[in-house]
C-alpha positions in Angstrom: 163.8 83.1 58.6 163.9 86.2 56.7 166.6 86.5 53.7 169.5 88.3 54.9 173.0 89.6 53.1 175.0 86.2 54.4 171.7 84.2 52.6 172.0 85.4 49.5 175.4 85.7 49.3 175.4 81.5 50.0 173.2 81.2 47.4 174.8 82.8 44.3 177.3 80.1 44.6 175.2 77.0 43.6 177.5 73.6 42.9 176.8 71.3 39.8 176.5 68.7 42.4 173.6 69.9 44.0 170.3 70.0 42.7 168.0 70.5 45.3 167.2 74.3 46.5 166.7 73.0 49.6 170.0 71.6 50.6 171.4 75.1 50.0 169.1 76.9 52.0 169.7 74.5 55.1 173.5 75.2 54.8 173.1 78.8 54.7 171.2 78.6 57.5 173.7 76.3 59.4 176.6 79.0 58.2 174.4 81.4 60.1 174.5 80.0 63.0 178.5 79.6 63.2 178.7 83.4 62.2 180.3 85.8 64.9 177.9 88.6 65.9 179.4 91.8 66.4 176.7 92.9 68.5 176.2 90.0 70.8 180.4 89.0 70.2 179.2 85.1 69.8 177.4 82.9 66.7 173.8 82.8 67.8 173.7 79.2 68.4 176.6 79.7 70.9 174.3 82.6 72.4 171.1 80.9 72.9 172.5 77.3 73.9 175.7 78.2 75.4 177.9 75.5 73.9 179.0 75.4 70.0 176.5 73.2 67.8 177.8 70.1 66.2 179.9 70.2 63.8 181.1 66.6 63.2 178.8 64.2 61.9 180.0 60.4 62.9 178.9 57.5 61.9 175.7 58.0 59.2 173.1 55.6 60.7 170.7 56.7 57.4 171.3 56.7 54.0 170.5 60.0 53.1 172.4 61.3 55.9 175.4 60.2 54.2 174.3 61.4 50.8 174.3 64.9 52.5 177.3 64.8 53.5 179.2 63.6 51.1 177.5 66.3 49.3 178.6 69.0 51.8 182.5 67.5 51.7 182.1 68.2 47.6 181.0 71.4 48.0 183.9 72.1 50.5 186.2 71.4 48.2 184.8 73.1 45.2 184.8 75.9 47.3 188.2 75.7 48.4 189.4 74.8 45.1 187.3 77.9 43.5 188.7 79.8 46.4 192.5 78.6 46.0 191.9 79.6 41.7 191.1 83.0 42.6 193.9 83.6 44.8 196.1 82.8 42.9 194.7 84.8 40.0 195.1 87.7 42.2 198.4 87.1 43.2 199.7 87.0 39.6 198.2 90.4 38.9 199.1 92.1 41.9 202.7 90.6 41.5 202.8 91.2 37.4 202.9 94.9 38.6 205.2 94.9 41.2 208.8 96.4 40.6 211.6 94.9 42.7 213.6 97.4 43.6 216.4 98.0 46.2 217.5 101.1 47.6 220.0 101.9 50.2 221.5 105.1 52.0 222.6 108.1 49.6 220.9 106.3 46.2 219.2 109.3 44.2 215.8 108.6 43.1 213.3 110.4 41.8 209.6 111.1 43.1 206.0 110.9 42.1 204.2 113.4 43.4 200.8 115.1 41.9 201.3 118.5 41.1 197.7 119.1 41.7 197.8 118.5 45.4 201.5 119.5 46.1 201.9 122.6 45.0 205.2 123.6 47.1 207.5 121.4 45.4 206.2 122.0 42.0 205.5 125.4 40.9 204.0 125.2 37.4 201.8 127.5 35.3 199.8 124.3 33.7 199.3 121.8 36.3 198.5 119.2 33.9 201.3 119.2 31.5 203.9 119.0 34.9 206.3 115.9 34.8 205.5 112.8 36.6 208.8 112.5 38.5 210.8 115.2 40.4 214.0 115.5 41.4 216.5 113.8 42.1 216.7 113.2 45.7 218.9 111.5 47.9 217.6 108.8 50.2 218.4 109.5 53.8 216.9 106.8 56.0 215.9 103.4 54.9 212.7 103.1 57.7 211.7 99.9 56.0 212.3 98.0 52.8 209.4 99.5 51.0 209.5 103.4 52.6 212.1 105.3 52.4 212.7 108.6 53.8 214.0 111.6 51.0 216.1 114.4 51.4 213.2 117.4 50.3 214.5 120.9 49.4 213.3 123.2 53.3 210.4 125.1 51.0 208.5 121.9 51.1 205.7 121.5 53.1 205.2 117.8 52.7 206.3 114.5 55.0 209.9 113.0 53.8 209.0 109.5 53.9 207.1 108.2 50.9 206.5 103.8 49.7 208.9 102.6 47.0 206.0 102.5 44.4 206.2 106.4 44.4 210.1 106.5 43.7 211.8 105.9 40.9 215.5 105.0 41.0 217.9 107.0 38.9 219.4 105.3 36.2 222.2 107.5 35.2 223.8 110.6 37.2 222.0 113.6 37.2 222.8 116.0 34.6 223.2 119.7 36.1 222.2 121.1 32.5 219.1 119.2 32.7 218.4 120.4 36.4 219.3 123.7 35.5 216.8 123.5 32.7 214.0 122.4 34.7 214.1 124.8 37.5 214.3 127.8 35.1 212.4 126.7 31.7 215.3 127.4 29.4 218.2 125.5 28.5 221.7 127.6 27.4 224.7 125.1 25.9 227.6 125.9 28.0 
């Protein structure tokens, strides 16, 4: 059988347990078989024979038959163990930068948007330098609790409804000095 990507993917992941080469290659081989074709829409086995292959081993009647697979159940659970480790791991990064935030009807918030790419809500002479957040804006629809649809100005060209990681909720009312000062580049004291 000619090494495919399934193959060799199997066989970076080599157990302490398991010291023969050979055992590995037989399960990769058996994992194979169980694999859903896209082309064919069954595992080969299942093609060819027309019934799933065994999956169950009962009673070991050998020795070394039950060596194998009490070397197959460690490896199952290293796997699921190594498998359960890294899930986790992702979890607690994915969640160590997740914001919980609330919004309902008529909370102002402000929005990310990149400058770059949106160009009819901010008008700037250096793209670069523009601020991160815009606004503030008022949210008018609540579609789900992570997207939210905002109340633009009519000059912009751009879908209302935007995911709670792009909005940022405002702390403190809005200041019509500092709005003033943002849409016109100067600030005068009243």
């Amino acid at each position: 059988m000619a090494p495919t990507k399934d193959t060799n993917v199997l066989k970076i992941y080599r157990p302490k347990q398991m010291v023969s080469k050979a055992n590995v290659d037989i399960m990769c081989i058996v994992l194979i078989q169980y694999k859903l074709h896209i082309f064919i829409k069954n595992a080969p086995y299942k093609a060819l024979y027309g019934q799933e292959p065994s999956t169950i081993i009962r009673g070991a009647a050998n020795e070394e038959v039950s060596r194998l697979t009490a070397e197959r159940n460690i490896m199952l659970e290293e796997l699921k163990k190594t498998l359960s480790t890294t899930q986790n791991k992702m979890k607690r990064e994915v969640d160590g930068k997740r914001r919980d935030m609330q919004l309902e009807l008529g909370d102002k918030v402000y929005l990310k948007i990149q400058p770059y790419k949106l160009k009819s809500l901010a008008k700037r002479v250096n793209q670069k330098l523009s601020p991160r957040f815009y606004g503030p804006f008022e949210v008018i629809e609540k579609i789900n609790p992570i997207a939210f649809k905002l109340k633009l100005p009519e000059v912009c060209a751009v879908h209302p409804v935007f995911h709670i990681s792009l909005v940022k909720h405002l702390a403190f009312p809005a200041n019509r000095y500092l709005n003033a000062f943002m849409r016109n580049g100067t600030y005068t004291p009243p």
